[in-house]
ROROKOL-97816 format. One record per residue (C-alpha): y, z, x; residue in three letters. Coordinates in pm, whole numbers, plus 50000, padded with zeros to 5 digits. Layout:
! residues N
YZXala;...
This chain:
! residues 932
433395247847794unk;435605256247574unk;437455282147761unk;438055253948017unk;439495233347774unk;441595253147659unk;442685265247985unk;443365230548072unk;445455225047743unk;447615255347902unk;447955237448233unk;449115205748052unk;451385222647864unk;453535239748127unk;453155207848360unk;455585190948068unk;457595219248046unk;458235217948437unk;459035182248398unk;461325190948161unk;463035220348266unk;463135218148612unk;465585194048646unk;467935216948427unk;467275245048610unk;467685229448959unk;471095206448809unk;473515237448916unk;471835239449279unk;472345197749290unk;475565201249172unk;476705229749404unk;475065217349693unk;477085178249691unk;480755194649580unk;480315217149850unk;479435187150063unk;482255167349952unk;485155191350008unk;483755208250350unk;483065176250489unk;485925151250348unk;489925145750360unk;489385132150054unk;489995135649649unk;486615128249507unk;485655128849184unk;482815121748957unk;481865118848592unk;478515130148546unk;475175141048771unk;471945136348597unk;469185146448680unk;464935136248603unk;461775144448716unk;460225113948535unk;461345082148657unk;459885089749052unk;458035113248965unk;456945140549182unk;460285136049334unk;463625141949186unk;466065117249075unk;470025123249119unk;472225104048912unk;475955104749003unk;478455089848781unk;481615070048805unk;481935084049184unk;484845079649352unk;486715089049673unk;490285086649736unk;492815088150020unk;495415112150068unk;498875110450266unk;499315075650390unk;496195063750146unk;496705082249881unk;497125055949655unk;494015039449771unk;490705043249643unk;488135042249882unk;485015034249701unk;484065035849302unk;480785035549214unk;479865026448867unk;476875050448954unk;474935063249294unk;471215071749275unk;469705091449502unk;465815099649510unk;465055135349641unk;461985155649764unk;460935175549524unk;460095206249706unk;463035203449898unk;465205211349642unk;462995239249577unk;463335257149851unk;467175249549915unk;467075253850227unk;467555212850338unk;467415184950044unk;465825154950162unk;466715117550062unk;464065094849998unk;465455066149808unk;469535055949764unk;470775030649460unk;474365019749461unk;475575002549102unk;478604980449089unk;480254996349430unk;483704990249521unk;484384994549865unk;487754989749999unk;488004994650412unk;491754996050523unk;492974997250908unk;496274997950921unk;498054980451243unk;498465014951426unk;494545019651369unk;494405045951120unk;491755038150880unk;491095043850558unk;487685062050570unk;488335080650867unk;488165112650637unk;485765131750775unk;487065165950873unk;487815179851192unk;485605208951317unk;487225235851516unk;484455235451772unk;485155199951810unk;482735188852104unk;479845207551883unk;480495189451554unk;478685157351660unk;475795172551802unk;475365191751506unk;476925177751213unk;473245168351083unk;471605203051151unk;474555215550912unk;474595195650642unk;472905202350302unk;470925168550288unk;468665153550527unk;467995117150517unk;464525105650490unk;465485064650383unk;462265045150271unk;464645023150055unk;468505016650045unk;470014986849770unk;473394978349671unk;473694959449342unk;476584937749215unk;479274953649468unk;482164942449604unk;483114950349952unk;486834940650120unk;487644946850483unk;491124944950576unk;491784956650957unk;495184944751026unk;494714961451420unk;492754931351504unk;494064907451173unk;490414907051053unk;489674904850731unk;486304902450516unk;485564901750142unk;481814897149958unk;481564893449630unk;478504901849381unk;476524916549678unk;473244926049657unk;471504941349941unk;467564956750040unk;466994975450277unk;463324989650276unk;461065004050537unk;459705040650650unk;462705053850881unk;460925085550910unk;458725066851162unk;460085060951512unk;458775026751515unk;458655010751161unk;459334977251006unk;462324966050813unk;463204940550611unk;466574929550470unk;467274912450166unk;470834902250126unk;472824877349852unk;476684877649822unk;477994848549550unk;481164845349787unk;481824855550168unk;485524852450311unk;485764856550701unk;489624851950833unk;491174860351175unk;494714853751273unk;495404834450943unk;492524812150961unk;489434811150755unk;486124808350935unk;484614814150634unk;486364805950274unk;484274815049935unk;480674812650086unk;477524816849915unk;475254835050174unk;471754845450167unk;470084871650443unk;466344876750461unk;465284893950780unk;462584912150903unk;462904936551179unk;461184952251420unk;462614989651458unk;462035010151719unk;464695036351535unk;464045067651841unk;465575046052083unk;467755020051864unk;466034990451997unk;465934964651707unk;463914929751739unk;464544903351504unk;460974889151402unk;461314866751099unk;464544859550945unk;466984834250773unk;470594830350731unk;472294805950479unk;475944796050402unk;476364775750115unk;473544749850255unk;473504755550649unk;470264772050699unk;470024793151051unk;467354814151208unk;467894839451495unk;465724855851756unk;466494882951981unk;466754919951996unk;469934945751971unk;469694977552142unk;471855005352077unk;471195037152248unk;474365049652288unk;478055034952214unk;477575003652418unk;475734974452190unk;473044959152422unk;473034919352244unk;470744892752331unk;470394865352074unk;470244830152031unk;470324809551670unk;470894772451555unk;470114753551302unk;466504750551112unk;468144715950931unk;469994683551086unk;471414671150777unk;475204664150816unk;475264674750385unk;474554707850488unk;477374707950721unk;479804695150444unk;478714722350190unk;481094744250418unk;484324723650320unk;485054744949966unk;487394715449825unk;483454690549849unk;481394721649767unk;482784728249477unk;482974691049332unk;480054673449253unk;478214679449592unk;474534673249474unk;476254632649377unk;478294628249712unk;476244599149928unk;475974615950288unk;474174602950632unk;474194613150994unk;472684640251208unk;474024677351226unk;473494702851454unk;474484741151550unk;473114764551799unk;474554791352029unk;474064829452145unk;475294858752254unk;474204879452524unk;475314908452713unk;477384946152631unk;480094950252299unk;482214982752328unk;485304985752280unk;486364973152609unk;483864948552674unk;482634918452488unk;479074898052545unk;479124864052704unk;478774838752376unk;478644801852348unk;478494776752023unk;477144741352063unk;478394718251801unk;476884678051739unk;478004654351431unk;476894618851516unk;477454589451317unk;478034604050961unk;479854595250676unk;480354606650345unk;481314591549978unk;481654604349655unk;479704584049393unk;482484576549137unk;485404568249436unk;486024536949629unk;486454543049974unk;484654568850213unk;484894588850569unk;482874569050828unk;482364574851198unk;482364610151161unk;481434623451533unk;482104659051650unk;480564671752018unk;481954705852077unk;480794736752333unk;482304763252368unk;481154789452640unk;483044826652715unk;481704846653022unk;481384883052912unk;483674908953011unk;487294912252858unk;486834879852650unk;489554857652828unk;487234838653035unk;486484813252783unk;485824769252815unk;486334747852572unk;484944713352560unk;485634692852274unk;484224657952428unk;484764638052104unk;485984644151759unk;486714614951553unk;486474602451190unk;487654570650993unk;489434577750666unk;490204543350427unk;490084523350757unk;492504548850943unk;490854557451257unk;491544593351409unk;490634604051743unk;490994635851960unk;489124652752258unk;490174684952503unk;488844706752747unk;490354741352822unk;489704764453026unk;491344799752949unk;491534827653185unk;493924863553215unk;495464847353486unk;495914806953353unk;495184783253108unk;494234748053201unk;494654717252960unk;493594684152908unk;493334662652590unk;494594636752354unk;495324634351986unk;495944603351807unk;495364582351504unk;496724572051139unk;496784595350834unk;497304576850492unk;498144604050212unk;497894571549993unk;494394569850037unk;492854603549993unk;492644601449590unk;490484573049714unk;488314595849927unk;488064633049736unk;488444642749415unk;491954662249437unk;491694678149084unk;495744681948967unk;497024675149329unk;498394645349413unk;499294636949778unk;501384605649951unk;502754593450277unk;501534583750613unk;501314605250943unk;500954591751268unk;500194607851580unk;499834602051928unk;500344631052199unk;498474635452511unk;498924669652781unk;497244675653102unk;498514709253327unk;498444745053357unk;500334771053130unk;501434788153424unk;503624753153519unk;505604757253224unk;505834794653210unk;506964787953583unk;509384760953469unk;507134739153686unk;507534712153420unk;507424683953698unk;503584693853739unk;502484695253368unk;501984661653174unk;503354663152816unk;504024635252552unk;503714618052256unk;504964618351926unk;503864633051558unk;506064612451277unk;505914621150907unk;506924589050593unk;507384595950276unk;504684625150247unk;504664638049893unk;502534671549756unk;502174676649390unk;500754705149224unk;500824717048868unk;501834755649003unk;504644743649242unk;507434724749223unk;506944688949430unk;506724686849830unk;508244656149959unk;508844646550326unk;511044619350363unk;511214613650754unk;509874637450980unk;509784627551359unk;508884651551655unk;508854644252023unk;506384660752277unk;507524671052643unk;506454699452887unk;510124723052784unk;509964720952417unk;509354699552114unk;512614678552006unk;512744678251631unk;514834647551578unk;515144644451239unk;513354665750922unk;514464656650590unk;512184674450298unk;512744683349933unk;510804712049718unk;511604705249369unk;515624704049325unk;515944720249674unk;516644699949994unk;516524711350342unk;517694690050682unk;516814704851033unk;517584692951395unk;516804714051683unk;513954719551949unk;511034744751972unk;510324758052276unk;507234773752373unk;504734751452179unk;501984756052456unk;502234798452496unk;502644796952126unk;499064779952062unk;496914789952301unk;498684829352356unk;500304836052048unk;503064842352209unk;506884837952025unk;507424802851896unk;511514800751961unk;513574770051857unk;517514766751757unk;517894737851465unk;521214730951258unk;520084738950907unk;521394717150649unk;521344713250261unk;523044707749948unk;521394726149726unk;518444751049728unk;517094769649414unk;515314801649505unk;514104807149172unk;512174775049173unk;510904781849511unk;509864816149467unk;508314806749132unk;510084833348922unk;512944811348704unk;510924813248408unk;510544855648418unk;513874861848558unk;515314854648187unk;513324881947990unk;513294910448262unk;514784938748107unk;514464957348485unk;514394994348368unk;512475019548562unk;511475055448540unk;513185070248783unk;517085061248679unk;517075035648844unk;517294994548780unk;515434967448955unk;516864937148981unk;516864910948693unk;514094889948868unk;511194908848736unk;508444888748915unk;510484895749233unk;508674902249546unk;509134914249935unk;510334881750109unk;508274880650465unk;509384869750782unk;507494856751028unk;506924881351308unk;506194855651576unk;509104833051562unk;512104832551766unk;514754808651555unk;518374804051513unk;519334787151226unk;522764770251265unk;523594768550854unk;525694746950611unk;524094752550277unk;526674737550012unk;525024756749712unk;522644782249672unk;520964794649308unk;519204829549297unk;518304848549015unk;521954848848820unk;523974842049118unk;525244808049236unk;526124812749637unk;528524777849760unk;529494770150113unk;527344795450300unk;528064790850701unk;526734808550992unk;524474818351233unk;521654833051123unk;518584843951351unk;515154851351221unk;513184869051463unk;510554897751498unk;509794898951130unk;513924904651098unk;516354881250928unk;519734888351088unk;523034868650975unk;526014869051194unk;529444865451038unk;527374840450713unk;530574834750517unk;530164822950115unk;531444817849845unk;530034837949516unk;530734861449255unk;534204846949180unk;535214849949553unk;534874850449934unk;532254871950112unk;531194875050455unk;527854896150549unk;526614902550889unk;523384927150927unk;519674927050914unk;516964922650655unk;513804938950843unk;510444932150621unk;508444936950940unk;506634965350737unk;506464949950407unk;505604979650283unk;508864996350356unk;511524965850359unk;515034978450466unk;518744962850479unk;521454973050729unk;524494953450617unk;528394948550704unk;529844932650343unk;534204918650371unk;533904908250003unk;537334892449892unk;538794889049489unk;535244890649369unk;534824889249000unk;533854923648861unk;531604907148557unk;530034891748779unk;529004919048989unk;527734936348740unk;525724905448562unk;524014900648927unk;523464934849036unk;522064955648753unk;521864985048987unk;525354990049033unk;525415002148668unk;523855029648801unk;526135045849051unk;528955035748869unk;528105032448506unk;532505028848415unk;532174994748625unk;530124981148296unk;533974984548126unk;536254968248407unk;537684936748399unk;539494917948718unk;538874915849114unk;537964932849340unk;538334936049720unk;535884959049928unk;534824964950278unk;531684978050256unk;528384990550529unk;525044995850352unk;521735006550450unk;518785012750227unk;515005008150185unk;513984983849913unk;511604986549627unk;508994956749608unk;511024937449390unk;514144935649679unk;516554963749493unk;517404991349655unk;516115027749653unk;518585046249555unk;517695083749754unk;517435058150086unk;520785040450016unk;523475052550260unk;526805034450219unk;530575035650268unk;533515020950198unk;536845009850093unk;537354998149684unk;540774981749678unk;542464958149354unk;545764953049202unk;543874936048897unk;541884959648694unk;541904967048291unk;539114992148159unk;538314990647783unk;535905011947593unk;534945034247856unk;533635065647756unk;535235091647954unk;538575077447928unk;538785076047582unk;538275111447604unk;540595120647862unk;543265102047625unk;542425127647309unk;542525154747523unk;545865148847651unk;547025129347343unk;547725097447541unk;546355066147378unk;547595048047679unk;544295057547831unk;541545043347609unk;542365007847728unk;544635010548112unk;545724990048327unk;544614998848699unk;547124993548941unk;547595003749313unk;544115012749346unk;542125019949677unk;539725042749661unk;537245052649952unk;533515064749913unk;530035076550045unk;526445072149946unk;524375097850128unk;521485114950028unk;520995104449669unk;525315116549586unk;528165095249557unk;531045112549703unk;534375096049636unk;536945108549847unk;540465119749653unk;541785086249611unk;545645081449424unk;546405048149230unk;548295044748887unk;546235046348542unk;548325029648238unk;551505038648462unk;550385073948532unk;549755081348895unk;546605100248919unk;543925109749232unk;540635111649208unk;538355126949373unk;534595140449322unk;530715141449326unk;527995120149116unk;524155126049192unk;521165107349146unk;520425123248849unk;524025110648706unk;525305145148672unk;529275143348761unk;531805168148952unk;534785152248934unk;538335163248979unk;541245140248801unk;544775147748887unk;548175135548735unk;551945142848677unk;552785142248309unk;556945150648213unk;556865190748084unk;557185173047705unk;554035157447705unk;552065182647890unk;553035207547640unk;551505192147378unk;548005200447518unk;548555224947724unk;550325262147573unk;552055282747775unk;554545253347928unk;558205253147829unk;561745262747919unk;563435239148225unk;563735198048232unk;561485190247913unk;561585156248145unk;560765173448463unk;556585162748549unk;554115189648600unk;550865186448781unk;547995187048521unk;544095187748665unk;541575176048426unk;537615186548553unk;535075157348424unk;531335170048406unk;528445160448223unk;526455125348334unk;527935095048387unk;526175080248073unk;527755111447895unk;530595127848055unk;532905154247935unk;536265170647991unk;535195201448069unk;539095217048100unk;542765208848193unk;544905227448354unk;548725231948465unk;550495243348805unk;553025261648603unk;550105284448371unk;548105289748720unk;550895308248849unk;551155333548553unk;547865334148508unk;547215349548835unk;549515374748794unk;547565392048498unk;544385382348697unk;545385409148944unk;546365439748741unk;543305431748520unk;541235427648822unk;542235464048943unk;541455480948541unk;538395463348626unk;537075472048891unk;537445512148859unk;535185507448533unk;532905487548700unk;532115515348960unk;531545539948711unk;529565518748523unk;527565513448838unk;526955545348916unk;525055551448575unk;522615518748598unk;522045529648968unk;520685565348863unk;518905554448575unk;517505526848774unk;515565554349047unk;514255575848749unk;512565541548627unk;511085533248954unk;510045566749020unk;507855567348710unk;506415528648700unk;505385538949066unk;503735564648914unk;501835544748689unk;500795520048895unk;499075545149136unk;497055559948849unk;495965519848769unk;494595519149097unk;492615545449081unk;491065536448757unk;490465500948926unk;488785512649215unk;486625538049044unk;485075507948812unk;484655487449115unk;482555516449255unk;480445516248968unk;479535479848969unk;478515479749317unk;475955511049233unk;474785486148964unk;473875455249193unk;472895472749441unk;469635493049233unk;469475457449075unk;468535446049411unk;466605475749500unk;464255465949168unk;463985432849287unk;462505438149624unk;460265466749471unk;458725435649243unk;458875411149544unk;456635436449748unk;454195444949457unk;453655401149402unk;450475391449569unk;450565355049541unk;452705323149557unk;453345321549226unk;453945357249150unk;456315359549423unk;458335332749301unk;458335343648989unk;460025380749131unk;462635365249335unk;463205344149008unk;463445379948881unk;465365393449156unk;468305369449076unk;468215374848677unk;468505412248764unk;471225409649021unk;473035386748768unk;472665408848477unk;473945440348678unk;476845418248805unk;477715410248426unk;477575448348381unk;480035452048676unk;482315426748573unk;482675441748234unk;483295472248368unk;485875457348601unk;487295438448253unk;487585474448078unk;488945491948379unk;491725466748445unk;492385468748034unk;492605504248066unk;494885501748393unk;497495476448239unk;497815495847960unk;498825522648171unk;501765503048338unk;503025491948045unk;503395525147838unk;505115530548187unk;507305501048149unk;508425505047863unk;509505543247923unk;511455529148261unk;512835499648030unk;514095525347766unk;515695546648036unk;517605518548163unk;518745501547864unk;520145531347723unk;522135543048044unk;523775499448026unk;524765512247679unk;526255541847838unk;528055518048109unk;528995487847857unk;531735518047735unk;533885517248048unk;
């Protein structure tokens, strides 16, 4: 008894100890085995903090902690992060990871994921990272059978994650907040039970700018049915809530291949109109448990049929609100007569065949009735209409109705419009056939925020017909800003129901518009110091941002705009055409008045990749204020710093084309320009580089000139100004310049002048004799950086010709020495190579003979180890000799690498006693040479 006891204390013993160690020893085989995962499976930088690893918290299996994961994008997503996990968990088979062969998942735990899905409009996605295999058509077929890890899912959960979809291919977009999600069930069996428990705080849903789902709280419990061999799933009890509209589904989903066999049917498992309401955010949020509600609710539809990516499933929603109302407690009046009977039905196939039925829709707010019904049929070949719209909306009265927190609203629509045709009639100009009219009219509509400046409509009346929509009169202001349109749209109908271009021409009116204000950025504008990293200056406007156009309209804008504010710049009696279209702002011949003169621009703002805004402009600016220039445009300081010290007009004909930054200034290595610089009406003062130029040629007149007769052409290309020589007269003196500036402000400039043989002579030795009045040409090279240049020499026509006299006989001394000298370095040169070649081949050989020697090493290391893996004659003992095996193998390759270490030692030691004997040889025979 007692030996037993003791032989179980043994067994205890080392059953801690493998709890203990075996997760050390097996961490480097984890570790290995997911990096090498990652990088031959991924286009992808990921990264993680930590991997822990513990045999006690699932125990027999192995737990796998990985910290502070995260994978992200590279090339066109490289600033994107795909996902961040605050930690992933992964629950392993114990003897799996044993024998290495294929690590099997049990059991996956994501904490606090972010997941961020991008499709860009082109379709390139985000987490489309998986690498290519050569053998292409195998890769799917095998991509499993590869991998390291095998899944073997009883249980998958997400806690407190955040998930955003943004697919801008199809303008879908998706965001859940504080999800938590279950997923549990055996999916090793091929037919199995699971069940899905899912909670999300807040659900957004939009698709082409419209929210079908703003800020929802939802809640998912389903149990399915899984037949997972053939992807047949049945849905057997289940629930669905959003914010209080509880819905059940039946049906199955079969997915056997790429086509989505669907066929299932839900409604509503409540009638309570309440329910319905919770869906409105603006009620939900607000004392919704208080708000006095009656009336009957109800939602049902399905979906049946094939989804691929060509094909969609028939669907159909049914929609009833009868007789309901609603009224908040503490307010006096309520909605009444709320009635909504809606079906819609699509056939399945492309997803054009679709029917629309909205028999009634109607509501009375404060004793305004409001009425509407339509029926539309859409097909790829027509649409067919009918339906009216009309009623009263009173602004005044909806304080009376909803709590609107710090919005206040005023004003009165009315509406009545009726149509009745096919699209095709008006596409046709078969206007006689389709039925259009009616009126929308706006009074007096005010919108007051505390983040915005006030909205006020003053008179607003629009006019329905089959061609277009006759804007008769729109008077609005936004804070100080007014705005006055006329004009017609044209292509309401394709617009709505197509998406197709919304075109109009309107003469734009106003007095005065303050873009600041607008564009909410007054306040920052002020304290923006606008300095960046790279050299170069954003604009004062600090809170700045990428101005969007519209990509679907079609306007021209016939403009008289008496006064304009933005950022520092005041903009009066702006005139023109301008034409917004495609996502593209383009201004023909817009003539203004700003910086202290006349401009005229014509060329195109593009933002239809906001990511990559651009300008192509044609500037005519006339006796524009150069203070002013530089007070607006910060970045001008930076291709022409001496600007900062110039005082007058300024006339220029100018082309300009450039990416922009996010904050609308340009990029300066984008910018391509050119033009023409002309004044008559310039004084520098306190300008570096002249004040300079006047000590080095003793001419105070410099420090503070007069600029006269000046025209000067340049070019922006490529990050370098080039100004092209250029003559005009500097404090009397006529000079040309001419020269080079880069981006990174270093300056190559050449500065020519006539000075009379007197004054030149002063700076200059070597000039005298003749007309002490006659003028010599004197060159003065400017270097350095335009924030520090220098006169790096001056010169004279008169010294250049003696000097290159002496040049030559020197030249010819020169060169005979240089020969000689030559000839010494050139043999000294061979002797040296001859002997580090030498050397080198002696380093090799000591190299390779080392290498030898470790390979004899692992290789009897192996030897030993098989000898002990034949003589083992159990389990155990045989795992304890390959255990062996690799501590042997490792020891003799620490062995080899030392004597790799040594050997290369030995062999560099070798090549640089060699070095320094072909180093000695040399520098003695340039000693030799320096004498001639």
């Amino acid at each position: 008894m007692k030996k037993f006891i003791k032989i179980l204390l043994i067994i205890i013993v080392v059953f801690i100890a493998a709890i203990i160690l075996l997760p050390i020893i097996f961490k480097g085989k984890i570790l290995t085995a997911v990096q090498e995962e990652a990088n031959n499976s991924l286009n992808a930088k990921v990264g993680f903090a930590d991997v822990n690893l513990s045999l006690i918290s699932n125990f027999p299996n192995l737990t796998v902690k990985i910290k502070d994961l995260t994978i992200t994008g590279i090339d066109t997503f490289a600033t994107d992060t795909l996902i961040d996990f605050k930690s992933l968990t992964a629950t392993l088979d114990i003897m799996s990871v044993i024998s290495g062969d294929e690590i099997k998942i049990k059991r996956i735990s994501l904490d606090k994921p972010i997941i961020n899905i991008k499709i860009l409009a082109d379709g390139t996605a985000n987490y489309d990272i998986a690498k290519e295999d050569t053998a292409s058509v195998e890769a799917t077929d095998t991509a499993s059978e590869n991998s390291a890890f095998k899944l073997n899912l009883k249980k998958f959960e997400i806690n407190n994650g955040n998930i955003v979809y943004d697919d801008k291919s199809s303008d879908v977009y998706a965001r859940l907040q504080n999800l938590n999600f279950i997923l549990s069930g055996d999916m090793t069996e091929d037919l199995t039970n699971l069940k899905i428990n899912m909670t999300s705080d807040t659900m957004t849903v939009a698709s082409g700018g419209i929210k079908y789902l703003n800020k929802v709280k939802t809640v998912f419990d389903s149990e399915l049915k899984a037949d997972l061999a053939n992807s047949v799933y049945t849905f057997k009890d289940n629930d669905l809530k959003l914010n209080e509209i509880d819905l059940g589904f039946d049906g199955t989903v079969k997915m056997p291949s790429d086509d989505i066999d669907i066929d299932i049917t839900f409604k509503t498992k409540n009638t309570k109109f309440k329910d319905a309401l919770s869906m409105v955010p603006a009620i939900y949020k607000t004392d919704f448990d208080d708000i006095e509600t009656s009336g009957q609710f109800k939602l049902d539809g399905y979906a049946k049929g094939i989804y691929n990516d060509t094909n969609m499933p028939a669907y159909g929603v049914n929609l009833l609100v009868k007789n309901a109302r609603f009224k908040y407690p503490d307010l006096p009046k309520s909605v009444e007569n709320i009635n909504v009977d809606m079906k819609v039905d699509a056939k399945e196939g492309s997803g054009d065949d679709m029917t629309v039925n909205i028999k009634k829709a109607s509501l009375t707010t404060a004793g305004n009735p409001f009425k509407m019904n339509a029926f539309i049929t859409m097909s790829a070949a027509d649409i067919a209409m009918k339906g009216n719209m009309k009623g009263k909306i009173d602004l005044n009265s909806v304080k009376d109705i909803i709590d609107l927190d710090d919005m206040s609203l005023s004003g009165i629509i009315n509406t009545d419009i009726n149509f009745d045709g096919n699209l095709s009639d008006i596409e046709n100009e078969h206007y006689e056939k389709f039925n259009a009219d009616g009126n929308l009219g706006i009074e007096n509509m005010g919108i007051e925020m505390s983040d915005m400046p006030k909205v006020t409509i003053q008179k607003a009346d629009m006019y329905l017909s089959p061609q277009f929509v006759d804007l008769k009169q729109f008077s609005a202001t936004a804070g100080k800003s007014d705005f006055h349109l006329v004009g017609k749209l044209n292509n309401i109908f394709s617009y709505v129901f197509k998406d197709e271009l919304l075109s109009g021409t309107f003469n734009f009116n106003s007095n005065y518009i303050d873009v600041d204000e607008l564009s909410g950025s007054s306040e920052t504008s002020e304290t923006s110091t606008g300095n960046t990293s790279s050299g170069e200056q954003s604009s004062s406007a600090g809170s700045s941002e990428v101005v969007e156009i519209p990509k679907n309209l079609d306007f021209t804008l016939n403009s008289d705009l008496k006064k304009i504010k933005y950022d520092k710049m005041l903009i009066t009696d702006a005139k023109g055409k301008i034409l917004v279209k495609n996502g593209k702002l383009d201004m023909n011949n817009l003539n203004m008045n700003m910086l202290g003169g006349k401009v005229r621009i014509s060329g195109l703002y593009d933002a239809a990749d906001l990511s990559k805004p651009k300008v192509d402009f044609n500037l005519n600016m006339t006796r524009i204020s150069i203070p002013e220039v530089v007070k607006t445009f910060t970045s001008v300081k930076t291709i022409a710093p001496i600007i900062e010290n110039c005082i007058g007009d300024i006339n220029a004909d100018i082309s300009l084309n450039s990416l922009l930054k996010q904050d609308m200034t340009p990029i300066l290595k984008t910018l391509i320009s050119s033009g023409n610089l002309s004044s008559n009406n310039i004084r520098i003062s306190g300008n570096g580089l002249l004040g300079k130029l006047a000590n080095a040629t003793k001419q105070n007149k410099f420090k503070s000139p007069r600029v006269n007769d000046f025209n000067l052409k340049y070019s922006i290309d490529n990050g370098k100004l080039t100004v092209k020589p250029s003559t005009f007269k500097l404090a009397g003196t006529k000079v040309t310049l001419g020269g080079t500036q880069g981006l990174d402000k270093k300056l190559n400039l050449n500065l020519d002048m006539e000075l009379p043989k007197r004054i030149a002579s002063g700076f200059i030795s070597g000039i005298s004799g003749g007309n002490p009045n006659q003028n010599v040409k004197i060159g003065a090279k400017i270097g350095g950086t335009s924030d520090n240049p220098k006169i790096a020499g001056l010169s004279s026509s008169l010294t250049d010709n003696l000097k290159d006299e002496v040049k030559e006989k020197v030249n010819d001394v020169k060169k005979q020495a240089k020969e000689k000298a030559n000839k010494i370095i050139e043999d000294a040169q061979k002797q040296a190579n001859a002997i580090i070649s030498q050397a080198e081949k002696q380093a090799a050989n000591i190299r390779n003979e080392a290498k030898k020697q470790g390979q004899r090493l692992i290789s009897e290391a192996g030897r030993q180890g098989d000898r002990l893996i034949k003589e083992a004659h159990n389990p155990i003992a045989k795992k304890a000799a390959e255990i062996s095996k690799q501590e042997l193998i490792k020891k003799a390759r620490q062995q080899a690498n030392n004597l790799n270490a040594q050997a290369d030692k030995q062999a560099n030691n070798v090549i640089k006693a060699a070095r320094n004997r072909a180093d000695k040889i040399v520098n003695d025979a340039k000693r030799r040479a320096a004498s001639y």
